[in-house]
TORKETOR-519002 format. One record per residue (C-alpha): chain; z negated, y negated, x negated. Coordinates in steps of 0.5 Angstrom, whole numbers, plus 500, padded with zeros to 3 digits. Layout:
% residues N
+----+-----+-----+-----+
| ch |  zz |  yy |  xx |
+----+-----+-----+-----+
|  A |   Z |   Y |   X |
...
+----+-----+-----+-----+
END
This chain:
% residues 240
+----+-----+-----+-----+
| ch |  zz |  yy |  xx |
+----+-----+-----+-----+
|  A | 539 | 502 | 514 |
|  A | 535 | 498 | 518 |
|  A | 531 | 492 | 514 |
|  A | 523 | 493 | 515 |
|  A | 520 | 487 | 511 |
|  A | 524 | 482 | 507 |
|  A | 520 | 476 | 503 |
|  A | 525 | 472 | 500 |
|  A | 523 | 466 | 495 |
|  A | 516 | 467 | 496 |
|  A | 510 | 463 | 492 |
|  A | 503 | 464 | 493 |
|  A | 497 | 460 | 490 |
|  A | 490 | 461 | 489 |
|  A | 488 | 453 | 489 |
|  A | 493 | 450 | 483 |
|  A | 494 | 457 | 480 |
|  A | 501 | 460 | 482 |
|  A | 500 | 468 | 483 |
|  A | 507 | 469 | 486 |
|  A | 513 | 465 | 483 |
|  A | 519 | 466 | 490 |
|  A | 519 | 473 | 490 |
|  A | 524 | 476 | 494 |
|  A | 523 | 484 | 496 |
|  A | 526 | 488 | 501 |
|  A | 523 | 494 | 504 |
|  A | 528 | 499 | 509 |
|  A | 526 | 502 | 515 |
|  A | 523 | 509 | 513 |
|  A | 524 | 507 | 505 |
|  A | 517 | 508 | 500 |
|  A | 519 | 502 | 496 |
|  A | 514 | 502 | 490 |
|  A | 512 | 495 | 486 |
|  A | 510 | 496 | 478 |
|  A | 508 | 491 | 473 |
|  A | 501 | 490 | 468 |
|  A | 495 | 488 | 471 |
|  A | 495 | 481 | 474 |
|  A | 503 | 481 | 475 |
|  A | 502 | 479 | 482 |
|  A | 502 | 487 | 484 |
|  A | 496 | 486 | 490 |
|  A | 498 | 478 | 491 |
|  A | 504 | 481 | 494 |
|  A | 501 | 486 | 499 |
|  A | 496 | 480 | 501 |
|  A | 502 | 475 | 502 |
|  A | 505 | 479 | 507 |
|  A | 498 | 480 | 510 |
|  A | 497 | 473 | 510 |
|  A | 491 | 472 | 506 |
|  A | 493 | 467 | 502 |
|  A | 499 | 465 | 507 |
|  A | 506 | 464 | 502 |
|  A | 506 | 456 | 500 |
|  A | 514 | 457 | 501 |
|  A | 519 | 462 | 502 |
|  A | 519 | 467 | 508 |
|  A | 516 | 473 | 510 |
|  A | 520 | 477 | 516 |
|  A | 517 | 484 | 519 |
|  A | 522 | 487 | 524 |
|  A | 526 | 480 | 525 |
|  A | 520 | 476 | 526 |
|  A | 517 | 471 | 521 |
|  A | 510 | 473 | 520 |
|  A | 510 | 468 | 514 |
|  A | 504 | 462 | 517 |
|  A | 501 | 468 | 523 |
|  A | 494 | 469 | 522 |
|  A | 492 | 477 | 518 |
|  A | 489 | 479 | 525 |
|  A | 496 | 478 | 529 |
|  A | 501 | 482 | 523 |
|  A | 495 | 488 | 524 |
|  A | 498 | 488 | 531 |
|  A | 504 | 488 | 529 |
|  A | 505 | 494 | 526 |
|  A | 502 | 493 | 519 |
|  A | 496 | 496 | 516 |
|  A | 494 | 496 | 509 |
|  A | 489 | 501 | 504 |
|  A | 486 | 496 | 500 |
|  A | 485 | 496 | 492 |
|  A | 479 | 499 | 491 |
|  A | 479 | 502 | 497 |
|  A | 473 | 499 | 500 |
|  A | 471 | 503 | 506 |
|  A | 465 | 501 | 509 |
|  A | 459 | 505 | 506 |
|  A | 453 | 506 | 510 |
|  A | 458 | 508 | 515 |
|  A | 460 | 516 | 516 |
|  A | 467 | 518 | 516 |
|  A | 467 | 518 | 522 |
|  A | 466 | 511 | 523 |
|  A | 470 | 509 | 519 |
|  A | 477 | 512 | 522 |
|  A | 473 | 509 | 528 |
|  A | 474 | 503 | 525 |
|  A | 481 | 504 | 523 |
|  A | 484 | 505 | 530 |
|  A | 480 | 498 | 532 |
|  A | 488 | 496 | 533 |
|  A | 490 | 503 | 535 |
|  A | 490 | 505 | 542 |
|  A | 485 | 509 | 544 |
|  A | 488 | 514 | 548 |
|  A | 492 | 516 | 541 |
|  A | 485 | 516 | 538 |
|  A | 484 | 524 | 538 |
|  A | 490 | 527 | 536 |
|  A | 490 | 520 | 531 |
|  A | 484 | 523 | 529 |
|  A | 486 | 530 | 528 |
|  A | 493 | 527 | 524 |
|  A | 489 | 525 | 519 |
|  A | 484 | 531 | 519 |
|  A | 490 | 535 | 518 |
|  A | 494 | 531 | 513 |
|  A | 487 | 530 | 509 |
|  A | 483 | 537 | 511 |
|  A | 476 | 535 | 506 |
|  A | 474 | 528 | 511 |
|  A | 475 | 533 | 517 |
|  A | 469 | 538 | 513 |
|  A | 465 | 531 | 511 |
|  A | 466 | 528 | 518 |
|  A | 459 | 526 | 519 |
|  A | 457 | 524 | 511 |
|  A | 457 | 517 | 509 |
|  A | 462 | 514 | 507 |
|  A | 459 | 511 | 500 |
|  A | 457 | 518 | 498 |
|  A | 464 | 521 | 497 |
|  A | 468 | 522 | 491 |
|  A | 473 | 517 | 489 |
|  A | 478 | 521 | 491 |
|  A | 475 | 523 | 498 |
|  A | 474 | 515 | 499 |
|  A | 481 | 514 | 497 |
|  A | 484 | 518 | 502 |
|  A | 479 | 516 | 507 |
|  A | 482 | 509 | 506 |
|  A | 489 | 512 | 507 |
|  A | 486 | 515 | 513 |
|  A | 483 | 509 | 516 |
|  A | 490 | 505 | 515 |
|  A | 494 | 511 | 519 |
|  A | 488 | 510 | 525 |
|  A | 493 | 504 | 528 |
|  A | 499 | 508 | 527 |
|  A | 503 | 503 | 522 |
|  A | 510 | 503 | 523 |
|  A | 509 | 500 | 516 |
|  A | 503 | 503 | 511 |
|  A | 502 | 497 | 504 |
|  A | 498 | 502 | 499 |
|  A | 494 | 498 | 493 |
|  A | 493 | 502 | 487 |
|  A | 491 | 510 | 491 |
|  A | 491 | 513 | 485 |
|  A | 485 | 508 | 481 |
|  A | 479 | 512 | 479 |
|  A | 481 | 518 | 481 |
|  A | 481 | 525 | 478 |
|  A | 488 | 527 | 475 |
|  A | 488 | 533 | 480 |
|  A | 487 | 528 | 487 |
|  A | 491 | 524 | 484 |
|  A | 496 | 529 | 485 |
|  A | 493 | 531 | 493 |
|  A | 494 | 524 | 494 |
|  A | 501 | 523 | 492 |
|  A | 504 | 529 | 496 |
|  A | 500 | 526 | 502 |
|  A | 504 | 519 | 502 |
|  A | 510 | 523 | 501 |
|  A | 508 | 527 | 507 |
|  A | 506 | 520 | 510 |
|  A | 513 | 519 | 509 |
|  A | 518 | 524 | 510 |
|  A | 514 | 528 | 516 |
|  A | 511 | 522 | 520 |
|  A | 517 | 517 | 519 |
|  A | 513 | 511 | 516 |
|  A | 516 | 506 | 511 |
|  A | 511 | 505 | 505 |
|  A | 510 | 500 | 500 |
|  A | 507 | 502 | 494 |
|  A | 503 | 497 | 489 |
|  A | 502 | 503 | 483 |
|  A | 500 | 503 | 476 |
|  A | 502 | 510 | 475 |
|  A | 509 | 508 | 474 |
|  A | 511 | 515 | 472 |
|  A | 508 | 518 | 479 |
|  A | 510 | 511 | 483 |
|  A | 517 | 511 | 481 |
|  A | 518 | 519 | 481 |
|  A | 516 | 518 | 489 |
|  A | 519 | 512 | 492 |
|  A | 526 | 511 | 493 |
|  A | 527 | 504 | 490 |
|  A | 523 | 500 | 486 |
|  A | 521 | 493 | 483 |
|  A | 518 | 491 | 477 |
|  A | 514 | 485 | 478 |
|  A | 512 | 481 | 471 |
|  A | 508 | 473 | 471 |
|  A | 509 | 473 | 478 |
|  A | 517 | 474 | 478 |
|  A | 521 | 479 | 480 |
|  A | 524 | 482 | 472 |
|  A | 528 | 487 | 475 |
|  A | 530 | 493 | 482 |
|  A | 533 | 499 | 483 |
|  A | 532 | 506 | 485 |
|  A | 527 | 510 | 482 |
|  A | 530 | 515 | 479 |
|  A | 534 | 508 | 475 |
|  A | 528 | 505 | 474 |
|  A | 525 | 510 | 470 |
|  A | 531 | 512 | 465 |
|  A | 530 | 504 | 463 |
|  A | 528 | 505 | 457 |
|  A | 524 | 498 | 457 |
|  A | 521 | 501 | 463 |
|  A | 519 | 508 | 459 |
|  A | 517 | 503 | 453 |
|  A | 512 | 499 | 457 |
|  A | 510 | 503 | 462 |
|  A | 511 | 510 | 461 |
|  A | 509 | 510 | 454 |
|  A | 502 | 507 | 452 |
|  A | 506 | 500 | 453 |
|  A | 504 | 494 | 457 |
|  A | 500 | 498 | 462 |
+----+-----+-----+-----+
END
């Protein structure tokens, strides 16, 4: 397999405070590769890094053999990455419509129709509420508006924060089966920051677990969630 995006040792501040501690993570081509750990672990400092907001201090950030480590957020979105951010962050006053309309801002706009009716077809509820705005949806439907939005630019590589945060448990279900079909029937690669470590590890084909800003420890998913540390702190009532 080919290697998508490999970060090796990278550290990432917030002014004096160090969120990420020389991390080192690699993603296959057509991998879903999932990030687990407690809150403030480093989990979305990690998709932000890679998007270049905060830019690493130190370390490397390779996207398809290129280092992206010091370009500007604007120029790794061209490149083939797009993000559905943490707390979704859909533009409220705008419909559906106008949203996913955002979305393809990088795309090109002969693919936009047939875009439009992927992520219709992928998330039927957004095609029946295209004229409504999107501040008066559900939490699920404005998750899978962001995912949406995210697919409008036809990323080679989608970054996931926290899909499942909010959501009712039978959306998260939904939303869960979409990123596996993201995957499997479009071909993209995913990396997945969840802290639904059952859901997250159960999906994704490998897995890191991020503790302070380091990496503790690797492996596949199935491995991940035989750990009994992992079970312990993660899966039954522990850290997370």
């Amino acid at each position: 397999m080919t290697v998508l995006l490999d970060l090796e040792g990278v550290a990432a501040y917030y002014g004096a405070i160090q969120a990420l501690n020389g991390i080192d993570i690699q993603v296959m081509e057509g991998e879903i590769v999932t990030l687990i750990g407690a809150n403030g672990a480093g989990k979305s400092t990690t998709l932000m890094t890679i998007c270049g907001s905060p830019q690493a201090r130190s370390g490397r950030i390779m996207y398809a053999g290129e280092d992206i480590t010091n370009r500007p957020t604007h120029q790794i979105m061209r490149m083939g990455i797009s993000q559905s951010p943490e707390g979704r962050r859909i533009f409220p006053r705008m419909t559906v419509l106008e949203n996913l309309q955002m979305g393809a801002a990088f795309g090109d706009p002969a693919h936009f129709d047939a875009d439009l009716e992927e992520v219709f077809s992928l998330f039927p509820r957004l095609k029946e509420r295209i004229a409504q705005r999107g501040g008066t949806l559900s939490g699920g439907e404005q998750q899978m508006l962001a995912i949406g939005r995210a697919l409008m630019s036809r990323p080679r590589l989608l970054l996931l924060d926290e899909p499942s945060l909010g959501i009712a448990p039978m959306l998260v279900r939904q939303i869960f089966a979409a990123i596996k079909e993201i995957n499997a029937a479009k071909g993209v690669t995913i990396l997945l920051v969840e802290q639904n470590a059952f859901h997250a590890l159960r999906l994704a084909h490998r897995g890191y677990v991020l503790v302070n800003g380091a990496i503790q420890m690797s492996g596949t998913g199935s491995e991940l969630l035989a750990r009994p540390e992992i079970r312990a702190a993660y899966l039954e009532g522990g850290a997370v």
